[in-house]
Each structure stands twice: as C-alpha cells, then as structure tokens.
N, C-alpha and C positions, 0 to 999 in steps of 0.2 A: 504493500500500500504506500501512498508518498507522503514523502515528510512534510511536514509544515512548511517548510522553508520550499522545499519546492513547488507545491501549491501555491503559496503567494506568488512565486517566480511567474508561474504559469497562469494564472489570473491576470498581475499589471503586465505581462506580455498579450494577453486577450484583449485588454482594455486598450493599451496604447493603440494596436492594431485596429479596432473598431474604431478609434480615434483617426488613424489616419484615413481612412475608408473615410470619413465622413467628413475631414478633411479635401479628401482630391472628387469629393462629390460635389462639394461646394461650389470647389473654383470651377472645376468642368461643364459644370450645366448652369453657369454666370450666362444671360441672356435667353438662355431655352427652359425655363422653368417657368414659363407666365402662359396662362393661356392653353389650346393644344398642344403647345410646345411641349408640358408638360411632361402630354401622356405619349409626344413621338418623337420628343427630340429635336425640331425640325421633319424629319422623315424622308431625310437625303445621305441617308450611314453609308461608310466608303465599306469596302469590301473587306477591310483588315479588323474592323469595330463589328460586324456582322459577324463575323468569323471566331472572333474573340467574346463575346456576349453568347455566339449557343454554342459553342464549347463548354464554354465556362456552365451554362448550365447543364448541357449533356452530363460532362464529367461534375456529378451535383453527390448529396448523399447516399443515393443509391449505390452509384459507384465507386464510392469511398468508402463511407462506412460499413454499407449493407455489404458491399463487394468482398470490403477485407474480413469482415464475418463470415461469408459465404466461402472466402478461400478458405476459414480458418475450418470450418464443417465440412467442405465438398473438395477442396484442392481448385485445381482449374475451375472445377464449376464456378467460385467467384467473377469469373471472365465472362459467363451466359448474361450478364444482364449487359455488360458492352455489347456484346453481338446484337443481342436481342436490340436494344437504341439504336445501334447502326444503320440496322437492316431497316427498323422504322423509318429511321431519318432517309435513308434511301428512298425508302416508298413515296417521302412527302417533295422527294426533289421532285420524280416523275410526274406527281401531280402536278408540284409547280408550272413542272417545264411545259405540263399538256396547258394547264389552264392562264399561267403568263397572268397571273394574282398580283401582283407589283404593279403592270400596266394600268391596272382597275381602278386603281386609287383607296385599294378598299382600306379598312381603318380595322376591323373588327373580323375574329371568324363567324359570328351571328351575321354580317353582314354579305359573307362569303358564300356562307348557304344559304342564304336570301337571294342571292345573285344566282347559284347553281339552280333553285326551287323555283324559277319563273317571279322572284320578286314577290315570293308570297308571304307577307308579313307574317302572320302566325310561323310561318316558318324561322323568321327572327325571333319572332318575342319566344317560342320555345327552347331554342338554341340560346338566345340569353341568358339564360336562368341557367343551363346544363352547365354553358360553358361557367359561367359564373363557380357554382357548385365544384367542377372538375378547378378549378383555380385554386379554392381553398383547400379541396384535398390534395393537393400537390404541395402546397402550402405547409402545412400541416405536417405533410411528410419530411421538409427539410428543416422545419422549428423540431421537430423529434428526432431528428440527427444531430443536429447542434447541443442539443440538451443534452443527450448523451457523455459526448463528448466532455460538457459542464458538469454532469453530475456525479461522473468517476473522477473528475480533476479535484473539485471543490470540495465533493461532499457535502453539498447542496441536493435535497429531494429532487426529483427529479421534474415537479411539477415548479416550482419556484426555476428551475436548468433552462424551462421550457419559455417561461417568463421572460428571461434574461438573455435566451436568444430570441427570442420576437424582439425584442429591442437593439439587439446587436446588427441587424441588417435595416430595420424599420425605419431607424433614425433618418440615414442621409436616403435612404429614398424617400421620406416623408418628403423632406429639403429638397431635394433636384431631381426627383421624379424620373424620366425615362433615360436620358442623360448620364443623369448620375449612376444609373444602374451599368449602363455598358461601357462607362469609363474606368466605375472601379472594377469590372467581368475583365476587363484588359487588365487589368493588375492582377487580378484574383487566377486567372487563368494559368499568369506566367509561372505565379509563386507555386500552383499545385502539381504542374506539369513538373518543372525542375527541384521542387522539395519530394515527389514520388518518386521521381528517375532517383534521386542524390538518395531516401532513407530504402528502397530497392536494392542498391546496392551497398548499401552499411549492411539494410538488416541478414543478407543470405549470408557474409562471414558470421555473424554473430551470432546465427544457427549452428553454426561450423562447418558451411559450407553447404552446397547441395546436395553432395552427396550424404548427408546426415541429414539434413529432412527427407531428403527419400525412405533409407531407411527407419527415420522416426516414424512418420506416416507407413508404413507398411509393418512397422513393429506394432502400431497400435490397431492392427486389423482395416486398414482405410488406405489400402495400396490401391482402391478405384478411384481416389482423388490425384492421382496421377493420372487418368487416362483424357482421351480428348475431350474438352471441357467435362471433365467429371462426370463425364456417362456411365461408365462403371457402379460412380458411387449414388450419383441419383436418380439414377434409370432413367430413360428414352425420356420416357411421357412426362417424368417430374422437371426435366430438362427444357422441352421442348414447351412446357405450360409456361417455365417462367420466362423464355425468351419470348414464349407469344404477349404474356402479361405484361412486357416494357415494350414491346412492337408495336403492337397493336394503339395504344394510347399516346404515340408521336402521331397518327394522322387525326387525332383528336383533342389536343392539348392545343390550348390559344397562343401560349407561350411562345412556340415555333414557330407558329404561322405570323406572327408581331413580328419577327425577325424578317421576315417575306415583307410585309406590309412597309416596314420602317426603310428597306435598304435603299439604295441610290435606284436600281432598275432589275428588272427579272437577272440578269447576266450574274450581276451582282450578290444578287440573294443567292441564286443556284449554286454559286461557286463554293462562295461562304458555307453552306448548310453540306453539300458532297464534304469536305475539306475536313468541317468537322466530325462528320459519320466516323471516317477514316482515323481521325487523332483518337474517337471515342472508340474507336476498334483495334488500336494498338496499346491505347494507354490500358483499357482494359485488363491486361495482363497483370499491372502490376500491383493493384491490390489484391490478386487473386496471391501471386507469390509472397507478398508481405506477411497475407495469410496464412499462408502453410509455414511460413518460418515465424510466426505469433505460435503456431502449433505446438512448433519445433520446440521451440524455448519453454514456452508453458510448459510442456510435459517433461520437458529434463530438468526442471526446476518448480516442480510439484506447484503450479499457479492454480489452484483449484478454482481459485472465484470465477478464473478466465476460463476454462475446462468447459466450468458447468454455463457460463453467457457468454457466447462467442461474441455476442454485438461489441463486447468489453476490447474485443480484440484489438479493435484501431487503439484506442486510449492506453492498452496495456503497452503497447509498443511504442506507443511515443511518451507517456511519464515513468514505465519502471523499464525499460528493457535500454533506450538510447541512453538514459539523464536527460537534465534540465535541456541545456544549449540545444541540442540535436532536438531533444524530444520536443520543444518548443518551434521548432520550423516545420517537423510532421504536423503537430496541431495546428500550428498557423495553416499548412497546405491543406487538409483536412479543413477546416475551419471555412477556406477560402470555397472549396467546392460547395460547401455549406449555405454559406451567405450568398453565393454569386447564384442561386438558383431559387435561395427563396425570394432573393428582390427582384427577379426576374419574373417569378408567378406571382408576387404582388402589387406590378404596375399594371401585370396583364389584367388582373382581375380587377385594379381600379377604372381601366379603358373599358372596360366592361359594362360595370355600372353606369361611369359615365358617360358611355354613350350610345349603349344599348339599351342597359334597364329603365333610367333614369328618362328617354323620351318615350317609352313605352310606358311609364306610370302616370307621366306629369302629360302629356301629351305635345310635347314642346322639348325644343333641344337648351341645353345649360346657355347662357350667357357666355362669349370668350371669356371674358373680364372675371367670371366667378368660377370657373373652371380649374384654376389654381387653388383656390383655398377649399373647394367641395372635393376634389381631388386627393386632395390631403388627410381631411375628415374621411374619406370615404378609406384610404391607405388604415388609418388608425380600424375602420370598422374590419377591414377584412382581415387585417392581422388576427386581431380579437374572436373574429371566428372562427381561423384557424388553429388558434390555442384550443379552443374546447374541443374541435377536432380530434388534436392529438390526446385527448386523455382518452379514446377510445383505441390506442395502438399498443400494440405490445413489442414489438418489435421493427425494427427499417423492413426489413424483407417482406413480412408478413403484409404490412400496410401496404407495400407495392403492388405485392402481387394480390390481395383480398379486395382491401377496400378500391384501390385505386383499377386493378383489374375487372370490379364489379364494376364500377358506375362507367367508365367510360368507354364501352367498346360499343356500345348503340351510337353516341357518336359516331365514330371514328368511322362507322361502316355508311353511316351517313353523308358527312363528308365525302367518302370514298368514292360510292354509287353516284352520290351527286357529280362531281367532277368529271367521271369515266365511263359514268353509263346514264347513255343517251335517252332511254327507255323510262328512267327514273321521275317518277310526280312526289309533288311535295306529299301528298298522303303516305305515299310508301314513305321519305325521310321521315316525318311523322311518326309513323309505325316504328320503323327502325328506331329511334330513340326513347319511344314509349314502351317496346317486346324489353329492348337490350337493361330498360333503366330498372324496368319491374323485377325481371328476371335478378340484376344485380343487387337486386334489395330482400330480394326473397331468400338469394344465398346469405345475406351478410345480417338477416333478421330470425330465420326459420333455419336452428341447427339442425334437424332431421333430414332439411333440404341440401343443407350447404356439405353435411356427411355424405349424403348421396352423390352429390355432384363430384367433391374433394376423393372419393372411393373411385370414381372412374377417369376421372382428368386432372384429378391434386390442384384443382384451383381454378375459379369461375370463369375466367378471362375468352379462353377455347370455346365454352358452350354457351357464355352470352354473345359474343363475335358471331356463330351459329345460327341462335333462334334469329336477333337480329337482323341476317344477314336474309335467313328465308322471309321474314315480312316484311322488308321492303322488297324482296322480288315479288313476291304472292299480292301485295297489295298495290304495287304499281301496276303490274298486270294486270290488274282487275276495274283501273281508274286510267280515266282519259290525261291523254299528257297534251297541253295545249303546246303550241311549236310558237316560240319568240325567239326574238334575235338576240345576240349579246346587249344592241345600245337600247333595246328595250327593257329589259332587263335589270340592267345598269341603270339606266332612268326611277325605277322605280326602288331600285336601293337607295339613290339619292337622292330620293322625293322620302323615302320613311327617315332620313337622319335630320331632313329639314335642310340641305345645301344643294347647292347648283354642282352641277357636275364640271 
C-alpha cells in the first residue's frame, strides 16, 4: 500500500497537472469561447487538432484502464477493445466518405439523421434525447476510470474519487468549451502515447523480463493469455462480444461524428479519424502487456489486493511497483486518457442540448449572445448526471460492454441503414432505436433476461445490434419511402435549427 508521503506526492502532482490543463484551456480558446464558438471552436480544425482530439479520446479509459485490467485477466485479450474501436472507427470513415457529413454543414448527429430520415423531425427530436442519454453514459464511464485511479492513490471512497474527477476535467471545459477540449487532447495525447511506450518498456525488465511473464502466466494455469488476442483464455464468442461491444457504439456515439462536423473539410476529417483507428490499433498493445507484467509482479510478490481486483492493476503499477517519479508520469499518462475523453463526451452532450433538445422544448433556437453562459450551466448539469450514472458500475469493463453495449446499438444500426441503405424510412430508424433501446433495458433491468442472453453471447451488444437491425429492415419494408433530394433535405434540417443554410 503507499506511504503517506507518497500519496501526497501523487495528489499535488494531480492537482498541479489539472492546473495546467486549465491553464493552456484558457489561453487557447481566448476568442472562441462566446457564442457557437463555444460549442465548435470556430468549426474550421486543421487536420493535426482533429487527429489529436479523437485519439486522445479513442485511447480514453477503456483502453487504459479497462485494457491494463483486461491484460492483467486475459493477456493479449487486453488489446480486443483496441481492435474492437479500430475497426468501429473504420466503419465510421466509410460512412463519412459515402455521405461527405463535413460538406452539410451539419452541427449535431440528431441533425444527421434528420438529414438521412427525409428531414423528419420526430426523427430529431428522438435521436436527441438517445444521443443525449448515450453522452452521459460514456460520460460516466470515464469519471469511473479517473476515480479509480483516485481512490487506490488517496484513499478516498470511491464515491467522493468520483467527485473529484468530475471536477478535474469539468473545470476548463466549463471555461473554453470546444476549444479548450482539443487543445488540451493535443497535450493529453502526446503525454499518454510517450509515458505508455516509456512505462512498457520499464515495466517488462521489472517483470524480469519476458521471458518470466510467460512462464508466470503459464505457471499460474493462464498460458491462453498468450494466445492471439487471448482466445485461448476467453473463448471465441467472449472475444468477439467485447470487440463487437466497442465496435459497434463508434457509428453511434456523437462524440466522433463532432470530430467530422468541426474539421476544416471531409478530406480532412477522413484523414484525421483513419490515422487514429490505426494509432488506437497499435497502441493497443501496450496496456495489454503492462498487464500481464502487473500479473507478473503481483504474483511473485504475493499483491493479493491486486490478485483479487484487476481494475487495481493500472494504479498498482504506477504507485507500488515504479515509485513516486516514474509512477507519477504512468498516472499523469493514464490520467490524460482519462480526462481527454471525458471533456470530449461532455461538450458533445452540451451541443446537444443546446441545440437539439433545447429548440425542441422551447420551440425556438438559444440567442448567440446566451449561448455561452447556458452552455456552461448546461456542462455543470450533465457532469452531475453523469456522476449518478456511475454509482451504478462496478467495474470499467463491465460498464462498457453492459451498460454502454445495451443502450446504444439501436442507434448505431440507425445511423448505419440511414447513411447506406437506400430503402430505409424514418419509421424503420424509429423502430430501430425503439427494438434496440427496449431490448437494452430489459437486459440491464430483468436478470433472468440478461442470464439468458449473457449464457448464449456473454453480453447484450450482439443481440440488441440483431433484433434492431431486423426492425428497421421489416418495418421499412413494410412503409413507403418518399424519394427527396439531398438540398431538400438539407432544407429542412435547416429550417428545424431555425438558420439559413
């Protein structure tokens, strides 16, 4: 456990660093903080700021924390939830590339599938709300990574951890909003990238070597976490659920497609988002391997605490296994994947509200001029609901692939059909979001169900993508698809935001 003196160590080294983040938030979104600006930055990002902002959230808690847990349980398996994002991300270039999303001007994914759905407003205002919903639990997921982190440093509850990272990224995106988020993802990116290459290679000597976590892992009965991505150790189908479980929810997360909306031109976004698939499909690796030599060391120096909660894994390795110095740039790098993905999912969710929900209740778009300060208010509420969020998680892995696997793959098939299939009416999207939302509520409310479903595919994500995917074909099919052009279309997404095209 850490001494006192090192806890403190590791504390004002958290604090300084949120300090500076809120620092270079400041100066960098000087002028683009008033107004839309707000929530786009401008909405002319060069290709290297695009690139750097969804990386930095690609490589988020999942693939840090959850990852180096998942290495510490499965070996390579750790590396499935990289692929699994990868391949997502790949999915969402294609669409890009078909649909040329950037040209449109659009501002919002509610506004996207309003523009796919014939301009059918109910088809906004229910996407509003999903996408909304899908924000905070993503949300939610990276305030429970952070906490973590806090609550094996500190020894602070876990619920008070949880507090204190909602605050640690909240701050300067309250202050500089879209801006601020992908100027400090540019710092946060470099520091995680080069502090996992640099504590990668400390930690496999420290194991004593490779060849000693192999034979560790194979002494302790767990010689399938050696095998390609840990198929061995997790079987096929437990494999291939949680790579679908993070696949499938990149063509339905708002977060990515803001990345699309904000960049300079389709060219540019395409590039940016391929660029990072690929960095989140190589770095992958290396929380997988920090894990199995977190293994290595736990088991040859009897760490029971760590043994029995793998999630402890990351934290173990950077306050008892490096020391201070070392172990203070894993947390920072760690930390950074943390923060650079929760302020990412909560601008998204605030452009949401304010510009989907908020003319959908009031029947009128915000004022420029008040758009900053409700903007802000609106940042404070959705934090807040992402904290209650997490008191319902037990672990990073588990909330990825359950909750996060249940609610949003009726989206994502929405979306999808929308963009690619021509045949698609808004009643089928409809459908598709209402089969995929119910189903993912029935597994995560009714354990009879969710045993059922967990007994034949270890995790909802596979058979809500499924039922979904049959009722928007069966009920497009069954409903007239009226034929409009794109600027019609388009016309009437810009007639529901209240602006001229």
């Amino acid at each position: 456990m850490l001494t006192k003196t090192h806890a403190t160590f590791f504390i004002v080294g958290f604090m300084l660093y949120v300090l500076l983040m809120i620092v270079v938030g400041i100066i960098c979104s000087r002028g683009k903080s008033k107004g839309k600006d707000y929530l786009t930055g401008g909405g002319k990002m060069p290709m290297y700021l695009i690139f750097a902002t969804m990386g930095a959230t690609l490589i988020g808690t999942g693939s840090s924390i959850g990852a180096t847990a998942n290495g510490f349980k499965n070996g390579f398996g750790g590396s499935a939830y990289g692929m699994g994002a990868a391949l997502g991300i790949l999915a969402l270039v294609l669409v890009a590339k078909k649909s040329k999303l950037r040209a449109k001007n659009l501002m919002t994914m509610a506004e996207e599938a309003q523009f796919h759905y014939n301009g059918n407003r109910m088809v906004k205002a229910v996407m509003s709300f999903m996408m909304y919903i899908i924000e905070v639990v993503w949300l939610g997921n990276h305030i429970n990574g952070g906490a973590t982190y806090l609550s094996y440093v500190t020894g602070m509850d876990l619920t008070t951890s949880k507090m204190v990272a909602v605050l640690a990224f909240g701050i300067y995106v309250i202050i500089g909003g879209y801006l601020a988020v992908v100027w400090t993802d540019l710092i946060q990116l470099t520091i995680l990238v080069f502090g996992f290459i640099a504590i990668t290679a400390i930690s496999i000597p420290m194991a004593g070597g490779w060849g000693t976590i192999t034979d560790t892992i194979t002494a302790a009965g767990k010689a399938g976490n050696l095998s390609f991505y840990g198929i061995d150790s997790m079987g096929a189908m437990a494999l291939f659920s949680l790579m679908f479980s993070i696949a499938i929810p990149c063509l339905g997360t708002p977060t990515y497609r803001m990345r699309i909306y904000t960049a300079k031109d389709d060219k540019t976004a395409i590039r940016a988002l391929s660029l990072s698939g690929w960095l989140l499909l190589i770095f992958s690796l290396l929380p997988a391997i920090i894990g199995m030599a977190a293994f290595t060391i736990a088991t040859n120096t009897g760490a029971q605490a760590v043994l029995e909660k793998p999630d402890f894994a990351f934290t173990y390795i950077a306050t008892v296994v490096l020391g201070p110095m070392l172990g203070l740039m894993f947390m920072i790098s760690g930390l950074s994947a943390t923060m650079s993905s929760g302020d990412s999912d909560a601008i998204a969710g605030v452009t949401i509200l304010i510009q989907d929900i908020y003319p959908i209740i009031t029947g009128k778009q915000l004022d420029d001029e008040k758009v900053g300060r409700w903007s802000r208010i609106a940042t404070v509420a959705t934090l807040l609901l992402a904290f209650f969020a997490t008191l319902f998680a037990k672990d990073v892995m588990s909330y990825i692939s359950n909750v996060i696997g249940s609610i949003i793959p009726g989206v994502s098939i929405a979306m999808l059909l929308g963009a690619c299939w021509k045949r698609s009416t808004w009643q089928g999207g409809l459908a598709s979001v209402g089969v995929g939302t119910v189903f993912g509520v029935l597994y995560l409310a009714v354990p009879a169900f969710s045993s059922a479903v967990a007994g034949i595919f270890t995790g909802p994500a596979i058979p809500a993508t499924l039922v979904a995917l049959a009722a928007e074909v069966i009920v497009s099919l069954c409903t007239k698809k009226e034929e409009m052009s794109e600027e019609e279309r388009l016309a009437l997404v810009f007639e529901s935001r209240g602006a001229e095209k």
